[in-house]
N, C-alpha and C positions, 0 to 999 in steps of 0.2 A: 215180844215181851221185853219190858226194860230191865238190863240188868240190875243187881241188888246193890245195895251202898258199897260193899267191898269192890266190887269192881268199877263204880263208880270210881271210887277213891283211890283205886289203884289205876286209873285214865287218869285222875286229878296228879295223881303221883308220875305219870311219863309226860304229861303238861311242863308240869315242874321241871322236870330234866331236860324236855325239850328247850324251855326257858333259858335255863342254866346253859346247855351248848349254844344259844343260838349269841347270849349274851359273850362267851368267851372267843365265838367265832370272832363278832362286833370289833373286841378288844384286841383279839389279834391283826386284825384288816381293816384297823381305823386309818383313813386316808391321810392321815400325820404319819402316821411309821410308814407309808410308800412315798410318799414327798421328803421326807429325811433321807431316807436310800436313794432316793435321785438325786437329792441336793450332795450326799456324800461324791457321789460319783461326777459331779461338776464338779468338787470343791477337789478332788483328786486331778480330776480332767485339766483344769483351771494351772493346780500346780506344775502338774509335768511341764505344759507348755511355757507356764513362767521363770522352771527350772531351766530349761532349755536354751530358752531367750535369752537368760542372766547368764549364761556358760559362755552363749556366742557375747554379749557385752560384756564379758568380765575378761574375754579373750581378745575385745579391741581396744579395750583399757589398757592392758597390759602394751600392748602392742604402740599404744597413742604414749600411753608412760614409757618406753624402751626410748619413743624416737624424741619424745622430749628431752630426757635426760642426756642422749647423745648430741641435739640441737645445741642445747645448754653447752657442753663442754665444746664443742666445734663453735660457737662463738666465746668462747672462752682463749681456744689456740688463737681465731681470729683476731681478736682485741692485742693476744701476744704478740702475732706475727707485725701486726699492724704499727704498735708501740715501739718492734724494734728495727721495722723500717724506718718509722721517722724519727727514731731516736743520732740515727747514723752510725748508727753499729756497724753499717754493711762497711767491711775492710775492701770490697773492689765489685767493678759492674756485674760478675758473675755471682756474687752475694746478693748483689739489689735481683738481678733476674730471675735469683732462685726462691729470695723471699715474695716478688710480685704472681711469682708462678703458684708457688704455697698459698696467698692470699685468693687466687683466681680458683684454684681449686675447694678453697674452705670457701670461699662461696656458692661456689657449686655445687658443693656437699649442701650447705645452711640453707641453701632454695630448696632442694631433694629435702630432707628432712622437714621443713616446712609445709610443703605438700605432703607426706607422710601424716602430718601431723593435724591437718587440715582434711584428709582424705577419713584418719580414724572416728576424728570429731563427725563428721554429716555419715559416717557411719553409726557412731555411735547414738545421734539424737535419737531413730526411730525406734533402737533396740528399749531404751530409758523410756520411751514414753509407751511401748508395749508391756515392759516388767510394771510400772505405774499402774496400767489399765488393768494387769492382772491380779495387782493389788488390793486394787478399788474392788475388784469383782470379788476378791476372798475377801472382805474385810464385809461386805455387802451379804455376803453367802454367812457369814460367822452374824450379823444382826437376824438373817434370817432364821438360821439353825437353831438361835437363842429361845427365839418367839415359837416356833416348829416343836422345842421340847418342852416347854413350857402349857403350850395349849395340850401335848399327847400325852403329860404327867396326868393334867386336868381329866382328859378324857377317861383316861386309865382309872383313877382313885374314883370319878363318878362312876364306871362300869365295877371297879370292885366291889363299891358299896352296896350295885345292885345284886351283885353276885352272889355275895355275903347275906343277903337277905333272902336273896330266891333260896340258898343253902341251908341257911335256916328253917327256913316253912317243908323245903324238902324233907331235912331229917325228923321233924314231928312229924309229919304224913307218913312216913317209912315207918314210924315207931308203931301208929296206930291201924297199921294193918296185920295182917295173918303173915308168921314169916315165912310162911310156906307158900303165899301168894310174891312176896319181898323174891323169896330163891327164883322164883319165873321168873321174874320179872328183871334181874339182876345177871341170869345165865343168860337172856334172851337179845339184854339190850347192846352187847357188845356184836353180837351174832347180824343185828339188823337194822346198822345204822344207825343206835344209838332210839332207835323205836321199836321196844317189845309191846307197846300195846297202841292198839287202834281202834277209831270207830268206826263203827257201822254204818254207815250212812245212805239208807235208802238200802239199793243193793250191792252197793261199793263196798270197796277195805278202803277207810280215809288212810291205810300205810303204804299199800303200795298202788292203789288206785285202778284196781282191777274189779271186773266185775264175775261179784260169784254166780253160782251157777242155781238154778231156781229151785233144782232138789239142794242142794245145798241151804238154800235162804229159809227153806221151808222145812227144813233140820233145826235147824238155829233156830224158829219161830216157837217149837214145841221143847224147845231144854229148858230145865227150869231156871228162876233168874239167878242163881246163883252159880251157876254153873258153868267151868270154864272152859271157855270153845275159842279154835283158832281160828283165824283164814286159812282155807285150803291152797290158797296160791302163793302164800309170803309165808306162813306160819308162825305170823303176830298175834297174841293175845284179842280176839273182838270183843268193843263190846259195843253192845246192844241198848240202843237209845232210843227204842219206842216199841 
């Protein structure tokens, strides 16, 4: 026997809810908010290793600048030493020997620092063109993240509006029932998955998808349609649809 309008409308009424959770599920597990969490985690990933890379080139800078600036002034003595060789300052052969000795040595420092200087550069090119590439990828990852929150606002404001609607139609159905049918149904639905009531289906529970038992089905056949009956295996609200 088919149940009566109230429990109709009280199925109408855990539709509606079902609705309402299935929509907030949607909203929370739209596959923009898992593609932002992964894109955070490259754009994280991304900088360590850029932070990294620019620590080791910011350390053969320093070092390419240390031997520069000593280069610089060691041709600097050299130009001295050189100007007061041939100026004829040297007062006797052990002054010209001392200054051509000085001279031999400041070159041999300015080759050494040279090679220093040459050594930090081809050091330095691969580190600059790896902090570059990590650039480009965060700068790539910020176009993408732009578009990423942009489409999950969208998504978001279109499931509200749906949600906001099914809320609406909910709390009229809520109003226009018995609140005594309302308290079942409100004690039960936290209890069971967010489904206090189910149909009947043949000889199924459409809740928990069990099949009742034939004295049982043939209990149910003779209550009258008003009247409210669970399932004996879940202990949801049935109702009866023929």
């Amino acid at each position: 026997m088919r149940a009566s309008a109230d429990l109709q409308a009280l199925l109408a009424l855990q539709d509606l809810g079902t609705a309402i959770d299935r929509h907030r599920h949607q909203r929370d597990t739209l596959p923009e908010r898992g593609e932002l969490v992964a894109l955070d985690h490259g754009v994280a990933s991304t900088r360590r290793a850029r932070d990294e890379v620019a620590r080791r080139r910011d350390e053969v800078v320093a070092a390419q600048e240390t031997s520069e600036a000593e280069l610089a002034a060691t041709e600097d003595r050299l130009s001295a030493v050189r100007r007061r060789m041939g100026s004829g300052d040297a007062a006797s052969a052990r002054d010209v020997t001392a200054l051509s000795s000085g001279i031999d040595h400041l070159l041999e420092r300015v080759s050494h620092l040279e090679d220093e200087v040459l050594s930090a550069m081809e050091e330095r090119a691969p580190l600059d063109e790896q902090v570059s590439l990590a650039e480009r990828e965060l700068a790539e990852f910020a176009e993408r993240r732009e578009v990423l929150v942009a489409a999950l606002a969208a998504a978001e404001a279109r499931l509200d509006e749906e949600i906001a609607a099914l809320e609406e139609t909910r709390d009229a159905a809520r109003e226009s029932l018995p609140k005594e049918r309302v308290a079942i149904y409100d004690r039960l639905r936290p209890r069971l998955a967010g489904v206090a009531v189910a149909r009947l289906v043949g000889s199924h529970c459409d809740g928990c998808h069990l099949t009742l038992p034939a004295t049982e089905l043939d209990r149910l056949r003779h209550e009258p349609p008003d009247a409210l009956v669970y399932c004996d295996q879940c202990g949801r609200v049935l109702v009866r649809q023929v």
